[in-house]
C-alpha positions in Angstrom: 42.3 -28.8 17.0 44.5 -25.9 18.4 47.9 -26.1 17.5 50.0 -25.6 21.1 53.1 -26.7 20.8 56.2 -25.2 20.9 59.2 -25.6 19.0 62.0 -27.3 20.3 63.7 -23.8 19.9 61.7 -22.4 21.9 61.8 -25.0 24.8 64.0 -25.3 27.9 63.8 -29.1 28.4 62.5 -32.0 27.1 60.1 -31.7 29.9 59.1 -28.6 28.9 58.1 -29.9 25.6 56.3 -33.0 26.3 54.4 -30.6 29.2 53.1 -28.7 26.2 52.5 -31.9 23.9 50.4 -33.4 27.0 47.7 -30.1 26.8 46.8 -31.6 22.8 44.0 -33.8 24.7 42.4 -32.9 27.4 43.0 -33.9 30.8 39.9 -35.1 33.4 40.2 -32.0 35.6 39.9 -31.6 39.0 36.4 -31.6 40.5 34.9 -31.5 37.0 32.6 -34.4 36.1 32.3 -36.3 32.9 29.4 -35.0 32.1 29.8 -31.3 33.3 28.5 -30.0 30.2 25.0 -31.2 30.9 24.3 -29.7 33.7 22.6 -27.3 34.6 23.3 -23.8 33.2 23.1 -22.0 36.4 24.3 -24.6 38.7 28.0 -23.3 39.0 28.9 -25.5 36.9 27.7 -24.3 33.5 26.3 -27.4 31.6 23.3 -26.9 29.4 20.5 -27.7 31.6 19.5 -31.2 30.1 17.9 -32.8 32.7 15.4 -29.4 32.3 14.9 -29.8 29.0 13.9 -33.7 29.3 11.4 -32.9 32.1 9.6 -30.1 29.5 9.1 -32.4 27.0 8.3 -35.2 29.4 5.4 -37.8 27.7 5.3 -35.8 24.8 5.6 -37.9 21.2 8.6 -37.8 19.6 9.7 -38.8 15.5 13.5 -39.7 14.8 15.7 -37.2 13.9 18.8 -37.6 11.1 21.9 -36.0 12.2 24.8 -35.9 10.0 27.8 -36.0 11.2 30.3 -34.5 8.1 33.9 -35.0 9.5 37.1 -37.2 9.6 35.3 -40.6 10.2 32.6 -42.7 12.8 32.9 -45.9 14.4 30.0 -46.9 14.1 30.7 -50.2 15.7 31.5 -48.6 19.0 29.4 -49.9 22.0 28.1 -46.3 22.4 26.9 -45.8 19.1 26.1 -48.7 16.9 22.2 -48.3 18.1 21.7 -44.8 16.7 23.6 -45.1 13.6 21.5 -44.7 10.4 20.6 -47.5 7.8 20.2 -46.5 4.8 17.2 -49.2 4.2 16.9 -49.3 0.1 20.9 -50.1 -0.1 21.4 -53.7 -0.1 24.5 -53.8 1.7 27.8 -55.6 0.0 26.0 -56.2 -3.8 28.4 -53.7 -5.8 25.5 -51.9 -7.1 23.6 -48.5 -6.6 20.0 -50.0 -5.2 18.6 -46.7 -4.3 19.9 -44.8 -7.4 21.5 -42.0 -5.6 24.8 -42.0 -7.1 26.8 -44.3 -4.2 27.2 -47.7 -4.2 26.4 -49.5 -0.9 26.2 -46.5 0.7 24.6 -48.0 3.9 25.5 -46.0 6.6 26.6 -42.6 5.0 29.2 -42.0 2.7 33.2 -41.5 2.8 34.4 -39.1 -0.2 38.0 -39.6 0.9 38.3 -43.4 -0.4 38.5 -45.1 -3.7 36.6 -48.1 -4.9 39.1 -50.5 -3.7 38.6 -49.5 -0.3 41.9 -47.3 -0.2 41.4 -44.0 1.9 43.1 -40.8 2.0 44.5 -40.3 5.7 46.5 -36.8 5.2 46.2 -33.6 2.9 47.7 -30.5 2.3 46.4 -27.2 4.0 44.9 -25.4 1.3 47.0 -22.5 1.1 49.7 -25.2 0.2 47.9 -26.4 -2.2 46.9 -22.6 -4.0 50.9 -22.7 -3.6 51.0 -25.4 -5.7 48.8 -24.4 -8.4 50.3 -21.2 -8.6 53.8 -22.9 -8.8 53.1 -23.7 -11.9 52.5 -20.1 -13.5 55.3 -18.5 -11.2 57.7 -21.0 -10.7 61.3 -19.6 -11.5 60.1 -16.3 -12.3 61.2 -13.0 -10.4 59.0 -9.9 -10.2 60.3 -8.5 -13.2 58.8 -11.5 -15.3 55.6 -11.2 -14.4 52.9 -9.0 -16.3 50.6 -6.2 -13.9 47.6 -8.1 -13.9 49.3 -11.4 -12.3 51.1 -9.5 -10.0 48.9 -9.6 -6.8 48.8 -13.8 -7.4 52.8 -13.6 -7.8 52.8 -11.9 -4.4 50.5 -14.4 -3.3 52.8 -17.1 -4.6 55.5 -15.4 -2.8 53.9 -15.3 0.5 52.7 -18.5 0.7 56.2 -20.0 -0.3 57.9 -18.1 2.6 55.0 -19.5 5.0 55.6 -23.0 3.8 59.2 -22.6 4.0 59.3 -21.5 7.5 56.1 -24.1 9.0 58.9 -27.0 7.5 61.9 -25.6 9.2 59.3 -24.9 12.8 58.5 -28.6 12.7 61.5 -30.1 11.7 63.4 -30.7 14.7 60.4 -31.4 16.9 59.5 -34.2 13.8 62.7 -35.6 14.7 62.7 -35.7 17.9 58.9 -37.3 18.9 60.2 -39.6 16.1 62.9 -40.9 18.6 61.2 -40.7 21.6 58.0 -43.0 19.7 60.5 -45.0 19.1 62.5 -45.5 22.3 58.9 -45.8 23.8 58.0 -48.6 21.1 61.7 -50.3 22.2 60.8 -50.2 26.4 57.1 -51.6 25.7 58.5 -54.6 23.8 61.7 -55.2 25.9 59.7 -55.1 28.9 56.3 -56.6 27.8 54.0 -54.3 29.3 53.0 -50.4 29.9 52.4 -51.3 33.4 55.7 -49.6 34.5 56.2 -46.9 37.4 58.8 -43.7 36.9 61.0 -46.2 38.9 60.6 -49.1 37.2 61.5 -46.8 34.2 64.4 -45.4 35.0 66.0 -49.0 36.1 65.1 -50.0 32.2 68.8 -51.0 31.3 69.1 -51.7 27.1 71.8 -51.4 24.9 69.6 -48.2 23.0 70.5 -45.0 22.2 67.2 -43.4 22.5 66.7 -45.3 25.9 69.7 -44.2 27.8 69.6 -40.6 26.9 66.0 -40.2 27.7 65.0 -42.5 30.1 65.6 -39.9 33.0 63.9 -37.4 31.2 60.4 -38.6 30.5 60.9 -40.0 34.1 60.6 -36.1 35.0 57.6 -36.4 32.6 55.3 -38.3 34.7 56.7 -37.2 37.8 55.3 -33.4 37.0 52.5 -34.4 35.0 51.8 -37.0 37.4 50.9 -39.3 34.3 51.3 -43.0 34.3 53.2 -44.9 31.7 50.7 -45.5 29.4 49.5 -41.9 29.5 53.2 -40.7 28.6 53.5 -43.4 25.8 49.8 -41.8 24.3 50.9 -38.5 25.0 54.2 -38.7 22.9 52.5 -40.8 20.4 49.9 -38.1 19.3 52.5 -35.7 19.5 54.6 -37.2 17.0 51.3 -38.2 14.8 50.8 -34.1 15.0 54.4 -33.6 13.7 54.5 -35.8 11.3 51.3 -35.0 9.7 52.4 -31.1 9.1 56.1 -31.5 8.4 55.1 -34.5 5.8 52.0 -33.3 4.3 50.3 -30.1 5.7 52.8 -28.2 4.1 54.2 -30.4 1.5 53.3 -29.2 -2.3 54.5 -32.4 -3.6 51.7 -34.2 -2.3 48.7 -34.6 -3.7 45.8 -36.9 -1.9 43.9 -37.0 -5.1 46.1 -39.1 -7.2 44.7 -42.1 -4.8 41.0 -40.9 -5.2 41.4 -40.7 -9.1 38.7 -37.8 -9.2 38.7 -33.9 -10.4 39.1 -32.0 -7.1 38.0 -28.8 -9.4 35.0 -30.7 -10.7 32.2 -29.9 -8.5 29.6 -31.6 -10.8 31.2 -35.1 -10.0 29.3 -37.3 -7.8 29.8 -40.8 -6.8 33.6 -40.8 -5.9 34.7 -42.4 -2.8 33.2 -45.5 -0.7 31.6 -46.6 1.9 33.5 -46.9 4.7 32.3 -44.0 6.8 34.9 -44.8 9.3 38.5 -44.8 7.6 41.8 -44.7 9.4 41.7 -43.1 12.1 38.2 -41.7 13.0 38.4 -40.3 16.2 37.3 -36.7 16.2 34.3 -37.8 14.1 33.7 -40.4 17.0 34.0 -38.3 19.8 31.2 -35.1 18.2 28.7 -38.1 17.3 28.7 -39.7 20.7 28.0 -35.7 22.2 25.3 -35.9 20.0 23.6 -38.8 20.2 25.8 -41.7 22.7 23.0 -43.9 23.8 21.3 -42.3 27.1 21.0 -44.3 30.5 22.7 -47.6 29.0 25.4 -47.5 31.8 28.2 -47.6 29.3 30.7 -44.7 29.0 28.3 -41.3 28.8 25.2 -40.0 27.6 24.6 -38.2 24.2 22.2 -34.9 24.4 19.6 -36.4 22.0 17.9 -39.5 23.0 15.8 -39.9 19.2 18.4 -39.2 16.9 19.8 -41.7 14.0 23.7 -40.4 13.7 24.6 -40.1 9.6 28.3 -41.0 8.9 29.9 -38.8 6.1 33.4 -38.6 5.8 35.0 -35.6 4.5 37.8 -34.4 6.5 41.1 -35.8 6.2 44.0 -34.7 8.5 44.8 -31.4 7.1 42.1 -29.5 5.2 39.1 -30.5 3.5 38.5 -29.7 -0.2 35.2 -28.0 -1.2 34.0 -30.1 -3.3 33.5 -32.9 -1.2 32.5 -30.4 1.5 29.8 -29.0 -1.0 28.8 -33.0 -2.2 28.7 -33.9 1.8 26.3 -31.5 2.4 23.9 -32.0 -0.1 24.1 -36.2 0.0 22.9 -35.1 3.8 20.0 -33.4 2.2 19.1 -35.8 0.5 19.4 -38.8 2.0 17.3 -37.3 4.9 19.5 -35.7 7.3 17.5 -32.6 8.9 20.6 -31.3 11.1 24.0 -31.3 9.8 26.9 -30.8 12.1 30.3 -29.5 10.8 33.3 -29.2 13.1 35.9 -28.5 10.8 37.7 -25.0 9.3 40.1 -23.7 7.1 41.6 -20.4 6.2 41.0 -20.3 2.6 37.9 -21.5 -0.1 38.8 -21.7 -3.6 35.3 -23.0 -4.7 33.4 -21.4 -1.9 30.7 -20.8 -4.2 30.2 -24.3 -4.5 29.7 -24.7 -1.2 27.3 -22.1 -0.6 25.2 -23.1 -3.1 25.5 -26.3 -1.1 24.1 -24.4 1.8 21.6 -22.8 0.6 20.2 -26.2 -1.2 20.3 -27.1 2.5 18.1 -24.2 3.4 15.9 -24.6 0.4 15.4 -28.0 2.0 14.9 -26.8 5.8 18.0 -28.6 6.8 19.8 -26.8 9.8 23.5 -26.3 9.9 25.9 -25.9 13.2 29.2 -24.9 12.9 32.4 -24.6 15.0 34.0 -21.3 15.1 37.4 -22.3 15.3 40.4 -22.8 18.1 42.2 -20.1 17.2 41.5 -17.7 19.9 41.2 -14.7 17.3 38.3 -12.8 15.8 36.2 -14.6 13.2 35.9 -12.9 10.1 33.8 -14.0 7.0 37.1 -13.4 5.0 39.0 -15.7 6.6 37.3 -18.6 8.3 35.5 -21.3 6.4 32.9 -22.8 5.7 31.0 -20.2 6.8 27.1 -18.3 6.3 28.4 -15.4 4.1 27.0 -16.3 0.5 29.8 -14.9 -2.3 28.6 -12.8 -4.8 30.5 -11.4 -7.7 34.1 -13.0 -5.8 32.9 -10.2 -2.8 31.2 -11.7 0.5 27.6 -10.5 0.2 26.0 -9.4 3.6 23.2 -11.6 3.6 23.7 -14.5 5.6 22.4 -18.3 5.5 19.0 -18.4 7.3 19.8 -22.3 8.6 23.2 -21.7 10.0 24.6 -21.6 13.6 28.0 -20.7 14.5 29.2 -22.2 18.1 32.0 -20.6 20.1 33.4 -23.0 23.2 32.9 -22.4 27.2 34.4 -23.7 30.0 33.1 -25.4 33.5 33.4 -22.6 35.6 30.9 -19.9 35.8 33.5 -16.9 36.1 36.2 -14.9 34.4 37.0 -18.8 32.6 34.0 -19.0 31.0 35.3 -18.8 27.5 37.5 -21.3 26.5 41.0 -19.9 26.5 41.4 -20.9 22.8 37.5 -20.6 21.1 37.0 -18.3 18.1 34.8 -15.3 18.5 32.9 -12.4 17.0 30.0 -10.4 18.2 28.8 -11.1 14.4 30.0 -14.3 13.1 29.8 -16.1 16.2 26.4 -16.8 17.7 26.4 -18.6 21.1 28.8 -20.7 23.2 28.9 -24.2 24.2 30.7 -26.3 26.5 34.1 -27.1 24.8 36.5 -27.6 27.5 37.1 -31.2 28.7 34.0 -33.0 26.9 34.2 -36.3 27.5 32.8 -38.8 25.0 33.4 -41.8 22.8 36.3 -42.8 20.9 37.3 -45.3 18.6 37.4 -49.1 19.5 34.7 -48.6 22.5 36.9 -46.4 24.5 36.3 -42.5 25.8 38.3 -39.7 26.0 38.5 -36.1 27.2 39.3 -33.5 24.0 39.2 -30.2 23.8 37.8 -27.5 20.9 34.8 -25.8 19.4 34.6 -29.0 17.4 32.5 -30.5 20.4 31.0 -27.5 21.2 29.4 -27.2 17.8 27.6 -31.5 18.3 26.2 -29.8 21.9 24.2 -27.5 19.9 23.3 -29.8 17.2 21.8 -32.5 19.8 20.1 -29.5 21.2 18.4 -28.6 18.0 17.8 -32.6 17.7 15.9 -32.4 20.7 13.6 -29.4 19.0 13.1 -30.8 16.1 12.1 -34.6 17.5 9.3 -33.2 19.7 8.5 -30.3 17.7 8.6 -31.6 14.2 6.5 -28.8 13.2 8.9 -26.2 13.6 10.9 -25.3 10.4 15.4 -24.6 10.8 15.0 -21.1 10.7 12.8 -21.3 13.5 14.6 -23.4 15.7 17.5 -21.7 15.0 15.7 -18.7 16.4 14.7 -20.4 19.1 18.2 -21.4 20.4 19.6 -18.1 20.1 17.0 -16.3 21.8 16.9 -19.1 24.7 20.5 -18.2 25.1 21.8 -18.0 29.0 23.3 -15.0 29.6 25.1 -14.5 33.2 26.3 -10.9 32.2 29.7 -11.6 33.7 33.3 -10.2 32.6 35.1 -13.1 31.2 38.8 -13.1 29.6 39.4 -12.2 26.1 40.7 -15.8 24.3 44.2 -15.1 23.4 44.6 -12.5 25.7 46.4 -12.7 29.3 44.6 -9.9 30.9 41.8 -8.0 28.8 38.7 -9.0 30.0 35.1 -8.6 27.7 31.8 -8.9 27.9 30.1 -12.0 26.1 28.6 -9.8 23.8 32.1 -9.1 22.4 32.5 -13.0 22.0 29.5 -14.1 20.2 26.3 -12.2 18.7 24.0 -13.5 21.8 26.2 -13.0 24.4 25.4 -16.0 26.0 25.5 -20.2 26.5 23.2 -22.3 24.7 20.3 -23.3 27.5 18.5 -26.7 26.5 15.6 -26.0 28.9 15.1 -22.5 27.8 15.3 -23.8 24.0 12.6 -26.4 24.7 10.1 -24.6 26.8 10.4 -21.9 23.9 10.1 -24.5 21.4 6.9 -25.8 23.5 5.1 -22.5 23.3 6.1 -21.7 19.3 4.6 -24.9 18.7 1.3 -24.2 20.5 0.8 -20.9 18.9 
């Protein structure tokens, strides 16, 4: 999720920073439909052609196809969802015991590795670099330069660097911690003293209570809805998510003290260990893990919210992803309980900036690609240039502690596009690479389900990357035949490419090629990718 907000510092108003909280989630925008990103490619509007790709494989026989979804959480009681869900059938569910002799108990819908066995779940985590700082605190702690022999001198400066980082991410979110504190608050305090959300910018700024909070910024968040043109309820989510955002960094993100594992009671250096965790594959708050499932996979023509891409897939909840970053081992034990509990496309929408174990995690991968799994992966909402030595998970195997240049065979890495077919096309905050990046996908505005049968709008490659995947679940369910590496192939080389200029992300005026963004220079085209799928099959 991209981090856009602005520091009170930094801000002229308090409408200036709850503008900048508001752009978090993404709006419905103007003349853009909910389900822009399927249609067609070259309509003007550039979706990914689904209605195409159905008509190719029209009356052709099609098997199930396992998708595992490896990220914060499911619902997999939402309306939307709770059809295509997989069942793990040899796990008797509720009995306490391992039926199926896989190493997890009851796992009958997938598996959550950020739980304990009494149902307790970790909700926040440290970044990792805070937690590297941590583990180096205790070599380095109290020592100055002089202490400190040659060899552990480049981790000392390491130590040192990441400190100063730490130090000054705390101060950044301080004050803006405080203050969405308040404002939560004084929202929390006109909600109950009025007894509804229902209220116009009017009938909020005649709100008369004996509250701090309430008569200073009443007027204020007034001017809110007024420029945002929000309602009530949409100011109270807004300023809600924006102090969850705070709140999760200046109390955990970059908090050394903390450590999620204590609640876990595992070995988070222990790769071997299996069978941690439980079963509930949604946990507290599983929204983002919601919303990439139901792009992949929402159930099609049912007149309820929005359609998924793939109409015969079985989604496979696996939670792994807390709020903050995820460790490698579970990332590593994710993967392969996908494998083997028959999961033949794995989607992972998650990144960090640092891989302690990353060998673990590649051998992960390539125990995937041993077992013709394919793996799609978003490149990131940073709006920089993805480089194998800096973003991860990624398909560059480690050899020796050096990045080897041969690269996972099963592996597809998804930049985000927009809904306009011009200089916008990228998305304004996507990742790119004319190497490590492979093909775009519609990112911008992707509306799709959310927790408690609801829908939302979000932005981020992290939707971009469950496009592709129920893409590749159309291949593989009416071309069972083909193997990962092929369909892989197939996507990229079915690639749409309008050979237009389109604005560097991060940039205000630089404009590139989509070659310079991502390896095929182009949007991933479901009819291309099944009529090329059709003829690789008949050959």
């Amino acid at each position: 999720m991209r981090n856009i907000f602005l520091s009170l510092s930094r801000c002229c108003s308090l409408v200036a920073v709850l503008s900048v909280a508001g752009q978090l989630f993404a709006q419905s925008p103007d003349g853009v439909a909910k389900n822009w990103h399927l249609q067609a490619v070259a309509s003007g509007t550039p979706g990914i052609s689904l209605s195409g790709a159905y008509a190719v494989v029209k009356g052709l026989p099609a098997k199930k196809v396992i998708v595992a979804v490896i990220d914060n959480g499911v619902d997999i009681d939402h309306e939307d969802l709770r059809e295509v869900i997989w069942v793990n059938s040899d796990e008797i569910p509720g009995n306490g015991r391992d039926d199926d002799g896989n190493g997890y108990v009851d796992d009958v819908y997938g598996w959550n590795f950020l739980g304990n066995a009494s149902g307790e779940n970790v909700h926040y985590d440290n970044l990792e670099m805070t937690r590297i700082y941590a583990h180096l605190s205790k070599r380095f702690a109290g020592k100055a330069l002089t202490d400190i022999a040659p060899k552990d001198k480049p981790d000392f400066e390491r130590y040192q660097e990441y400190g100063k980082e730490i130090e000054d991410k705390v101060a950044e979110y301080a004050s803006n911690y405080q203050l969405y504190g308040v404002l939560d608050a004084t929202i929390d305090t006109i909600i109950a003293v009025k007894g509804s959300m229902d209220l116009s910018k009017d009938e909020l700024l005649s709100v008369e209570i004996d509250h701090p909070g309430v008569m200073r910024f009443r007027q204020p968040l007034a001017g809110v809805m007024e420029a945002e043109g929000w309602t009530f309820a949409e100011l109270a989510k807004q300023i809600e998510e924006s102090f969850e955002y705070f709140y999760a960094r200046y109390n955990f993100y970059y908090n050394p003290e903390w450590n999620s594992r204590a609640l876990i009671g595992d070995d988070p250096n222990n790769p071997k260990e299996i069978g941690y965790g439980n079963p509930d594959v949604k946990g507290p708050d599983p929204f983002h893990g919601t919303h990439a499932a139901g792009v992949i996979a929402a159930v099609r023509n049912n007149d309820l919210g929005m359609d998924g891409v793939a109409d015969q897939v079985q989604i496979m909840a696996i939670r792994a992803v807390p709020d903050g970053d995820e460790h490698d081992k579970d990332v590593a034990n994710a993967i392969r309980y996908a494998v083997d509990n028959g999961a033949s496309i794995i989607n992972l929408s998650f990144g960090k900036g640092a891989s302690p174990l990353k060998g673990v995690v590649d051998a992960a991968v390539r125990y995937a690609e041993k077992k013709d799994v394919l793996i799609v992966h978003s490149a990131g909402n940073d709006a920089k240039e993805n480089k194998p030595d800096g973003q991860f998970p990624n398909d560059q195997y480690q050899k020796a502690g050096f990045l080897a240049p041969k690269q996972a065979k099963n592996w597809i890495e998804v930049g985000a596009s927009g809904p306009e077919m011009n200089e916008q096309l990228a998305a304004s905050f996507t990742n790119y690479s004319s190497v490590h990046v492979d093909i775009l996908a519609p990112g911008v505005s992707i509306y799709s389900t959310y927790p408690n049968n609801s829908y939302d709008w979000l932005d981020g490659t992290s939707f971009s990357a469950p496009v592709v995947s129920g893409v590749a679940a159309l291949i593989r369910a009416y071309f069972p035949g083909l193997r990962a590496k092929e369909v892989r192939e197939i996507l990229l080389e079915s690639a749409y490419k309008p050979g237009i200029q389109v604005m560097l992300p991060g940039s205000e005026d630089a404009k590139v090629a989509l070659s310079d963004l991502c390896a095929t220079g182009g949007l991933v085209d479901a009819k291309a990718a099944l009529e090329l799928a059709r003829a690789r099959a008949n050959n």
